[in-house]
C-alpha positions as YAML, in Angstrom:
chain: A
units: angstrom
residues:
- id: 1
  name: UNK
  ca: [-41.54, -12.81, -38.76]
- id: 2
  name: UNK
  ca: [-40.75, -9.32, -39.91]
- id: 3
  name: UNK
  ca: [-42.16, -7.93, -43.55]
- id: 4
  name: UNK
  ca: [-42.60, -4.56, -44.63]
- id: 5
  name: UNK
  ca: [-45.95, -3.33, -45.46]
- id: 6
  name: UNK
  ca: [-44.89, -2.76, -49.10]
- id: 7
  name: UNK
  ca: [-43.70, -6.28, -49.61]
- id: 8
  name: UNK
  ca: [-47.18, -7.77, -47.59]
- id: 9
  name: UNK
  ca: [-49.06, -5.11, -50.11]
- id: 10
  name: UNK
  ca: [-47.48, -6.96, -53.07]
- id: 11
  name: UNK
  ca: [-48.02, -10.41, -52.09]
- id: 12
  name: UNK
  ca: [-51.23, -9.80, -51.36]
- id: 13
  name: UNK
  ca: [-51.83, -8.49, -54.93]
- id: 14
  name: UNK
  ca: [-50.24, -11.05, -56.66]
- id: 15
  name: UNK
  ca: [-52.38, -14.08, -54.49]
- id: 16
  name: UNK
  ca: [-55.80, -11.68, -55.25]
- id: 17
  name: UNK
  ca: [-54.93, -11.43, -58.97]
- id: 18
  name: UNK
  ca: [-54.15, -15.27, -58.88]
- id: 19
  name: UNK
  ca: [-57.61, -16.69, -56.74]
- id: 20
  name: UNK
  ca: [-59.16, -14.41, -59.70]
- id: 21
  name: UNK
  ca: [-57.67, -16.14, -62.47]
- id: 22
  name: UNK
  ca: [-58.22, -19.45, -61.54]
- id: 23
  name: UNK
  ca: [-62.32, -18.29, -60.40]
- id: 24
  name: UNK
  ca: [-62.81, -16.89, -63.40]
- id: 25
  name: UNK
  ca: [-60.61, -20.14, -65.26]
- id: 26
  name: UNK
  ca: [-63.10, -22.46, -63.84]
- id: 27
  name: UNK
  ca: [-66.30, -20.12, -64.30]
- id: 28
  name: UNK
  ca: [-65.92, -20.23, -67.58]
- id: 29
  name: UNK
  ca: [-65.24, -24.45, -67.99]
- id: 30
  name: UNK
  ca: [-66.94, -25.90, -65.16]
- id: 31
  name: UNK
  ca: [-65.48, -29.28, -66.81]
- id: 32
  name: UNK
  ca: [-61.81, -28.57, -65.80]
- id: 33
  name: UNK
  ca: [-63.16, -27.99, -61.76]
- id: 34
  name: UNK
  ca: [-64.59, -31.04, -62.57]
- id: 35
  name: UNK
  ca: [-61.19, -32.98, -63.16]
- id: 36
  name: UNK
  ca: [-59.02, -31.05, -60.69]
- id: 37
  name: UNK
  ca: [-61.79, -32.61, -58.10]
- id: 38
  name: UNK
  ca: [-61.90, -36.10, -59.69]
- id: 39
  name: UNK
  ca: [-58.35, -36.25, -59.70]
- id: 40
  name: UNK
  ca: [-57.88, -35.19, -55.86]
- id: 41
  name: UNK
  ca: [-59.58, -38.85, -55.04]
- id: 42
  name: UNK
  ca: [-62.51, -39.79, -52.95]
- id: 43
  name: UNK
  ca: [-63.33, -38.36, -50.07]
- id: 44
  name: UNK
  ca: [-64.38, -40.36, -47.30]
- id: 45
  name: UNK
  ca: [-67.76, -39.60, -44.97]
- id: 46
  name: UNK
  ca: [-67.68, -37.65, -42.54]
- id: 47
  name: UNK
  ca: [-67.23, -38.89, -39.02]
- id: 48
  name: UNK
  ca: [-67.95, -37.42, -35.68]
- id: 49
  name: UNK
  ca: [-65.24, -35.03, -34.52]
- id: 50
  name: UNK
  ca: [-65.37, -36.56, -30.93]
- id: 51
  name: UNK
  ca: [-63.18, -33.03, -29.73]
- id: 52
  name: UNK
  ca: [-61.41, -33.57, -26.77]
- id: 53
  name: UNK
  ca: [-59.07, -30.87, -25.06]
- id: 54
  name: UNK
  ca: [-56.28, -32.38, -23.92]
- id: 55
  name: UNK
  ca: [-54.13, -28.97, -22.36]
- id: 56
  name: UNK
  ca: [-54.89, -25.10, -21.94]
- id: 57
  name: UNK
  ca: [-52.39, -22.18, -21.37]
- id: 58
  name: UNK
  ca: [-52.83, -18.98, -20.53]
- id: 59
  name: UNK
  ca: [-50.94, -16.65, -22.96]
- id: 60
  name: UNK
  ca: [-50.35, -12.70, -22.71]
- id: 61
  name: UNK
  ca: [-53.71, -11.82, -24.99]
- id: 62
  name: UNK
  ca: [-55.79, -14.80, -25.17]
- id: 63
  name: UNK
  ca: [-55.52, -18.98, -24.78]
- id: 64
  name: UNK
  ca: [-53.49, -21.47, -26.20]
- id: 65
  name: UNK
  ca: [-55.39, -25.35, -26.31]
- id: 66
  name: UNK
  ca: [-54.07, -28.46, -27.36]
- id: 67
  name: UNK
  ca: [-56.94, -30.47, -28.86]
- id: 68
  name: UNK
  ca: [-57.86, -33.78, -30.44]
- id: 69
  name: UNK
  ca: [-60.41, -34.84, -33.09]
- id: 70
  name: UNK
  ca: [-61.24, -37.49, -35.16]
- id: 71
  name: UNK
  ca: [-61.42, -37.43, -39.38]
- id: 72
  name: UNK
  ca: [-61.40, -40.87, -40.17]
- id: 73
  name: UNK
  ca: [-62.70, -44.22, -38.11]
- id: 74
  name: UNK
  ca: [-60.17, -47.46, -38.49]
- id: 75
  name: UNK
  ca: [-60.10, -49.27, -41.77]
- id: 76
  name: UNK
  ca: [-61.00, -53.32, -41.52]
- id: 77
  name: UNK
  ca: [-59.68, -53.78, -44.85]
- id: 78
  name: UNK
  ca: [-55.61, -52.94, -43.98]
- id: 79
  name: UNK
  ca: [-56.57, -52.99, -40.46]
- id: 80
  name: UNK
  ca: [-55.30, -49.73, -39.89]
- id: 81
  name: UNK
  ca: [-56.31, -47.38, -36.76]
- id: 82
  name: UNK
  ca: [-58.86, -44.24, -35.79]
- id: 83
  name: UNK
  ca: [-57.39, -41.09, -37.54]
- id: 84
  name: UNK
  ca: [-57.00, -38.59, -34.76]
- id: 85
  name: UNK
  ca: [-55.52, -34.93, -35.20]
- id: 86
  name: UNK
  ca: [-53.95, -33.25, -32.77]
- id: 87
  name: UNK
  ca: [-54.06, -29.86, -33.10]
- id: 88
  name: UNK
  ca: [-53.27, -26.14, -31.62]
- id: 89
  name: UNK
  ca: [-56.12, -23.88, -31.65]
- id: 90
  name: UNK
  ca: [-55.37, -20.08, -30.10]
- id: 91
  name: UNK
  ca: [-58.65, -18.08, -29.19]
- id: 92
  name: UNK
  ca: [-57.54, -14.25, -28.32]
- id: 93
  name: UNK
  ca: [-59.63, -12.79, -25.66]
- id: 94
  name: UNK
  ca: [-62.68, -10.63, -27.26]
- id: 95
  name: UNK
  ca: [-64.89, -7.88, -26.28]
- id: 96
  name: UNK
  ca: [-68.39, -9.02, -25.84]
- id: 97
  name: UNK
  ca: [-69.83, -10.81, -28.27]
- id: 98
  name: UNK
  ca: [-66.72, -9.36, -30.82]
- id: 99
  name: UNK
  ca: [-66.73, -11.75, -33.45]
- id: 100
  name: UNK
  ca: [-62.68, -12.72, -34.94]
- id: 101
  name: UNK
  ca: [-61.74, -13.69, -38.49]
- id: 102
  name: UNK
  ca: [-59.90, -16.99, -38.02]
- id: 103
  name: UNK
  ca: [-56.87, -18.82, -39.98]
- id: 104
  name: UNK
  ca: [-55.91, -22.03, -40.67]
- id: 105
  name: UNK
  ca: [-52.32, -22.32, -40.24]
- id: 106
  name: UNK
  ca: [-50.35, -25.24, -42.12]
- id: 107
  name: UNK
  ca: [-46.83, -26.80, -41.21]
- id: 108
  name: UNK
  ca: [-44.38, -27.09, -43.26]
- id: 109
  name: UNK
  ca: [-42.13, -30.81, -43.86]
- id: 110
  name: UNK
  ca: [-38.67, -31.77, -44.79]
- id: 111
  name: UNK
  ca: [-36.29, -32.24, -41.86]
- id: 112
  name: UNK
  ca: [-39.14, -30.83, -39.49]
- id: 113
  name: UNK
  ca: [-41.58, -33.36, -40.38]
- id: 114
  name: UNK
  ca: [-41.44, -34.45, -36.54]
- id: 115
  name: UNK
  ca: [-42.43, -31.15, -35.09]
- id: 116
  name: UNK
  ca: [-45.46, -30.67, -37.50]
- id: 117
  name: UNK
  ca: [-48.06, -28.31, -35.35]
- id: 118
  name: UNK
  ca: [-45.36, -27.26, -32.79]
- id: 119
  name: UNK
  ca: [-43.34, -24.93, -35.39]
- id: 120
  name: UNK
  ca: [-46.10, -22.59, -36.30]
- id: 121
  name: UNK
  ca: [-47.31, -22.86, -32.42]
- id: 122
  name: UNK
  ca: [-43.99, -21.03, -31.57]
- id: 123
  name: UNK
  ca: [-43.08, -24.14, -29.92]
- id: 124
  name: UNK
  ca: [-39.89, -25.33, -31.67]
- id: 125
  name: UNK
  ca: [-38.22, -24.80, -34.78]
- id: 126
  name: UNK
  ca: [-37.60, -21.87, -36.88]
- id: 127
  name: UNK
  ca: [-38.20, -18.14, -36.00]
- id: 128
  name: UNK
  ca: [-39.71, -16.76, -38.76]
- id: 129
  name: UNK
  ca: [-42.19, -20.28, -39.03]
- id: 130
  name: UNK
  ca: [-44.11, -19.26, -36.36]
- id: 131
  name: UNK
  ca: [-47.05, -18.02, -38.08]
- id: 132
  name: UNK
  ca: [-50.22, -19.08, -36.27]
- id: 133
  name: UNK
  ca: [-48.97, -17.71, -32.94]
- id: 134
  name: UNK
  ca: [-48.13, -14.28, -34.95]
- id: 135
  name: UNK
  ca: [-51.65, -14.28, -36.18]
- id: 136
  name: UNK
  ca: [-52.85, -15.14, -32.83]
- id: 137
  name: UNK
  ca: [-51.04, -12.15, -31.41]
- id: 138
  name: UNK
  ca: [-52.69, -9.92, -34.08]
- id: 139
  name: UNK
  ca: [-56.10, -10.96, -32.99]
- id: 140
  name: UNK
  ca: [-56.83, -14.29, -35.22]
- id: 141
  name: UNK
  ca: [-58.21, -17.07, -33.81]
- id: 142
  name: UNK
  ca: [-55.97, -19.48, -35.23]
- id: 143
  name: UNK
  ca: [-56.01, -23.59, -35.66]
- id: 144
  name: UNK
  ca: [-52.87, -25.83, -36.72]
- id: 145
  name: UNK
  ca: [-53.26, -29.02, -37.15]
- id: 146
  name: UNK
  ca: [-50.61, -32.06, -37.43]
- id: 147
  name: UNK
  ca: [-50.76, -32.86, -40.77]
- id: 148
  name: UNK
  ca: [-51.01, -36.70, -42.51]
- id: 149
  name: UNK
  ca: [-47.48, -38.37, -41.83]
- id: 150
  name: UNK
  ca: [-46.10, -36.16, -39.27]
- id: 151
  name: UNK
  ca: [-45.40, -35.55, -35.49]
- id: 152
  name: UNK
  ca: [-47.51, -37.88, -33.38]
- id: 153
  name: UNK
  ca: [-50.23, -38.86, -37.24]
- id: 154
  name: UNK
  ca: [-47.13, -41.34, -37.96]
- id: 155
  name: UNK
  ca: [-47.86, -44.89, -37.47]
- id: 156
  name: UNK
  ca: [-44.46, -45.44, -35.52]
- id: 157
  name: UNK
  ca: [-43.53, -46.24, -32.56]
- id: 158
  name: UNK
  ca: [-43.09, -43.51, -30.28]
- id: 159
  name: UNK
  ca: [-44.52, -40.71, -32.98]
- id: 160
  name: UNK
  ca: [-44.63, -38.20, -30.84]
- id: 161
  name: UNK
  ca: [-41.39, -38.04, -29.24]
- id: 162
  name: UNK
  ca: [-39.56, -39.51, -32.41]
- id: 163
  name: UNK
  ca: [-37.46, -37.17, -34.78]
- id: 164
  name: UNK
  ca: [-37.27, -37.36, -38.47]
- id: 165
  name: UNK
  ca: [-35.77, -40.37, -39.98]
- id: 166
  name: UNK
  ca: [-35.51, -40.05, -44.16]
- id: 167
  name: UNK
  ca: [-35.71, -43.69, -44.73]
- id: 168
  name: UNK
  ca: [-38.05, -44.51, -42.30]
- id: 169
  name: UNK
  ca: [-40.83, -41.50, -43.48]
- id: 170
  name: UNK
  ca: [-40.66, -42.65, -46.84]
- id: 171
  name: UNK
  ca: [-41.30, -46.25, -46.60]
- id: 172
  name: UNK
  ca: [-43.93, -45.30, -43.66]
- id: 173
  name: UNK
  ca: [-45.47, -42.18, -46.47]
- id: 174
  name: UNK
  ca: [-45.24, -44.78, -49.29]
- id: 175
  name: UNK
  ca: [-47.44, -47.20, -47.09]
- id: 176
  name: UNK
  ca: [-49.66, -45.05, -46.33]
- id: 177
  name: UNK
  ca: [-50.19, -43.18, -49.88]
- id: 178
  name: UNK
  ca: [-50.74, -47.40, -51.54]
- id: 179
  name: UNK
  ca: [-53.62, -47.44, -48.85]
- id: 180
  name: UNK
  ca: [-55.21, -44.30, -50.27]
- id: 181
  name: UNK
  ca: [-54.79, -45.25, -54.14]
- id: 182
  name: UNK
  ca: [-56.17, -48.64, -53.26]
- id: 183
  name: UNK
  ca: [-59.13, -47.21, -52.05]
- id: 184
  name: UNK
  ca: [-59.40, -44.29, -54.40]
- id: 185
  name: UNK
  ca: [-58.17, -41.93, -53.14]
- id: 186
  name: UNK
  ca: [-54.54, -39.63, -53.28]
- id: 187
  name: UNK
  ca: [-52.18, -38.36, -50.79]
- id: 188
  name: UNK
  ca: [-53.16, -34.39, -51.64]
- id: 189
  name: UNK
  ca: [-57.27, -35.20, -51.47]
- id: 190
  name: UNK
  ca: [-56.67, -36.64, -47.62]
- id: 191
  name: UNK
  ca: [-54.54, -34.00, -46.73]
- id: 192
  name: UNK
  ca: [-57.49, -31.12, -48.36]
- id: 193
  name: UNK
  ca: [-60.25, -33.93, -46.43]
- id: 194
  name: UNK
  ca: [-58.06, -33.72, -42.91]
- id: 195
  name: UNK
  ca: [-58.42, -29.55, -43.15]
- id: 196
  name: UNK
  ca: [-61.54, -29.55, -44.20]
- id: 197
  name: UNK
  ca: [-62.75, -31.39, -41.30]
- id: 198
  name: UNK
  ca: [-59.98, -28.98, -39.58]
- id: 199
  name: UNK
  ca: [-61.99, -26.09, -40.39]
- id: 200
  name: UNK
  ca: [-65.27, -27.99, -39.30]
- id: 201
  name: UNK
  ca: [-63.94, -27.60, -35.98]
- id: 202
  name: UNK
  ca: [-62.67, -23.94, -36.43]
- id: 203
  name: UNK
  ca: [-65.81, -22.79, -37.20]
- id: 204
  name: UNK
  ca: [-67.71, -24.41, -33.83]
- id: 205
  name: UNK
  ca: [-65.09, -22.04, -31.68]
- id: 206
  name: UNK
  ca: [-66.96, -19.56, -29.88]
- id: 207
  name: UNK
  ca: [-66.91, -15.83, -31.50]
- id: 208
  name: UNK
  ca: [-65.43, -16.86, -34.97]
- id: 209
  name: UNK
  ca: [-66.51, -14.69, -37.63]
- id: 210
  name: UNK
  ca: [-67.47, -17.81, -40.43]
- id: 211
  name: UNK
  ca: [-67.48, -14.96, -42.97]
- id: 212
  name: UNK
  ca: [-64.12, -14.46, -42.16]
- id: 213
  name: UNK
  ca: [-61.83, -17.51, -42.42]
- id: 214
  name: UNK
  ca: [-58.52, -17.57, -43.88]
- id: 215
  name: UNK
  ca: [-55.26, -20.02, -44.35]
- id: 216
  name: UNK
  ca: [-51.40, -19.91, -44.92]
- id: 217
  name: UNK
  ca: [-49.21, -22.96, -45.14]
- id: 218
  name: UNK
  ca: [-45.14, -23.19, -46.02]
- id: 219
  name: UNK
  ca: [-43.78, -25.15, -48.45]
- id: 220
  name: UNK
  ca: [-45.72, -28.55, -48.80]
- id: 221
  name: UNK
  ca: [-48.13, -26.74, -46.18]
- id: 222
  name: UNK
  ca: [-48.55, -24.39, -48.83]
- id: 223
  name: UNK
  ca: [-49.02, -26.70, -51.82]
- id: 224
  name: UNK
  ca: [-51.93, -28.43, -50.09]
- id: 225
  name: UNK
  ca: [-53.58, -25.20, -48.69]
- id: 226
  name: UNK
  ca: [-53.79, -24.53, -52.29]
- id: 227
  name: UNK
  ca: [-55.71, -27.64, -53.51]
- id: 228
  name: UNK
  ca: [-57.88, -27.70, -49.58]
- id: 229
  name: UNK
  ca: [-59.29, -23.85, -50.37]
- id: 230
  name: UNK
  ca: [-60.26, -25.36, -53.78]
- id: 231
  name: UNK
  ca: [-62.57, -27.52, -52.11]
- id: 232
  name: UNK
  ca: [-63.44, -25.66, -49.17]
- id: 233
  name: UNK
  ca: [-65.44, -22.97, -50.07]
- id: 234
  name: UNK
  ca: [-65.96, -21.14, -46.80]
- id: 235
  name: UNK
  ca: [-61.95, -20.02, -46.90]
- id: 236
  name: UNK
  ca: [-61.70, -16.62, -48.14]
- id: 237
  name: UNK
  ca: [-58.58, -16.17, -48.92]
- id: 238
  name: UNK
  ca: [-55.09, -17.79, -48.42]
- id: 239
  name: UNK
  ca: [-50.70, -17.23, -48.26]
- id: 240
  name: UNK
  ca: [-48.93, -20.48, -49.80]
- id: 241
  name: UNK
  ca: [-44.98, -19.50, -48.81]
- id: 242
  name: UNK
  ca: [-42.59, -21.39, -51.50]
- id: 243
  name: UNK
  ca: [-44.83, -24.31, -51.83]
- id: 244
  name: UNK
  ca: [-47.23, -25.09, -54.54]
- id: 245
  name: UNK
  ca: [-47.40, -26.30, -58.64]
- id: 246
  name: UNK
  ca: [-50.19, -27.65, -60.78]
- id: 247
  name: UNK
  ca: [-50.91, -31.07, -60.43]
- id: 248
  name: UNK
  ca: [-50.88, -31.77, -64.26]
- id: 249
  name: UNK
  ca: [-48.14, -29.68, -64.70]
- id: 250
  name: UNK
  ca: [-46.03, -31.84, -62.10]
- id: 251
  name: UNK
  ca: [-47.18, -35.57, -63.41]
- id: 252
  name: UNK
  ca: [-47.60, -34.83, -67.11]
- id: 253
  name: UNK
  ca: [-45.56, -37.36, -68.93]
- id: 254
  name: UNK
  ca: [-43.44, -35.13, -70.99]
- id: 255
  name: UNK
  ca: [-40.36, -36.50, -73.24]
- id: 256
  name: UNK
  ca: [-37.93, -34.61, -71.49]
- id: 257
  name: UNK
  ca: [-38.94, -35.20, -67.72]
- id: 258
  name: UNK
  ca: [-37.51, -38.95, -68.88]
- id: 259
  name: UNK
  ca: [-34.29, -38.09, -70.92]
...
């Protein structure tokens, strides 16, 4: 990824005017955080994270581990399994008892909904999406985390290994999103519940700086890192690349979204 430090100096201005706005938006009518919340669903209780490390590479700078964790136990009522993340978590090497600022770093979709996690890991995909090992290499302790529907989360057969199949996500994403609304909940408040409890295990990693937590997502990474800092207060600040609208704005039934 290559920016100058002009263009960085504007985005950043333009998200810090914006995280302003809406604070001071929902300061002043606690009513409308009220139905933004409401209208991201249920969340369910928290589990135990039951963290297992499944790989660890050395890396020039620091450590690269594959880990697992659980966000959700198996549902009797559609019979459907535990709810295990994988995830990458890089931890740079620290002096003493240095303590990092950390990132959450959300994937992106579309025809790379099968590589989830590996893209921003640097592990396949595009160049200029691998953000969470750039961070990493600038001294972030950074997590990524398959997100809901993707890479090795789909309930297919062979979801790790599998590649992206248009007609086979949907009706497997339309599945899984009747679940949720039969039980309460939405598709966008599961993703913001699976980082949340994403962040849970971010903050348990040796030498993070809690005070100092961040997040950036892509495209649909982007639109739900907008709607999990809303409900995550211990994120400080966040980059959504290309990817995010207002909720009402989207589903409002409007004469013209139907001619």
């Amino acid at each position: 990824m290559s920016s100058s430090p002009y263009r960085s100096l504007t985005i950043l201005l333009f998200l810090l005017s914006g995280l302003l706005a809406a604070q001071s938006t929902f300061d002043a009518d606690p009513a409308r955080r009220d139905t933004l919340r409401n209208l991201l669903g249920a969340f369910p209780t928290g589990v135990p994270l039951d963290l297992d490390t499944l790989e660890t590479v050395d890396l020039e700078g620091g450590v690269r581990l594959k880990i697992a964790y659980t966000v959700e136990l198996p549902d009797p009522v559609f019979d459907t399994p535990i709810d295990r993340i994988s995830a990458y978590l890089f931890v740079p090497d620290r002096q003493g008892e240095e303590r990092l600022p950390a990132i959450v770093a959300i994937h992106q979709d579309g025809p790379q909904a099968h590589l989830g996690k590996e893209e921003p890991a640097g592990l396949a995909g595009a160049d200029d999406m691998h953000y969470a090992l750039e961070l990493f290499q600038r001294g972030y302790v950074v997590i990524c985390p398959d997100r809901y529907y993707h890479a090795g989360r789909r309930r297919i057969v062979g979801a790790d290994t599998a590649g992206t199949d248009w007609d086979r996500e949907d009706g497997m994403i339309s599945h899984w999103t009747g679940q949720l609304l039969m039980r309460g909940r939405t598709p966008t408040g599961k993703e913001a519940y699976d980082l949340v409890r994403t962040t849970d295990v971010l903050v348990d990693v040796d030498g993070v700086d809690t005070s100092r937590i961040g997040t950036i997502g892509h495209s649909a990474g982007g639109y739900v890192m907008v709607y999990f800092m809303f409900v995550d207060p211990r994120i400080k600040a966040g980059v959504s690349s290309c990817g995010f609208h207002e909720v009402m704005g989207f589903y409002m039934s409007l004469p013209a979204r139907y001619s």
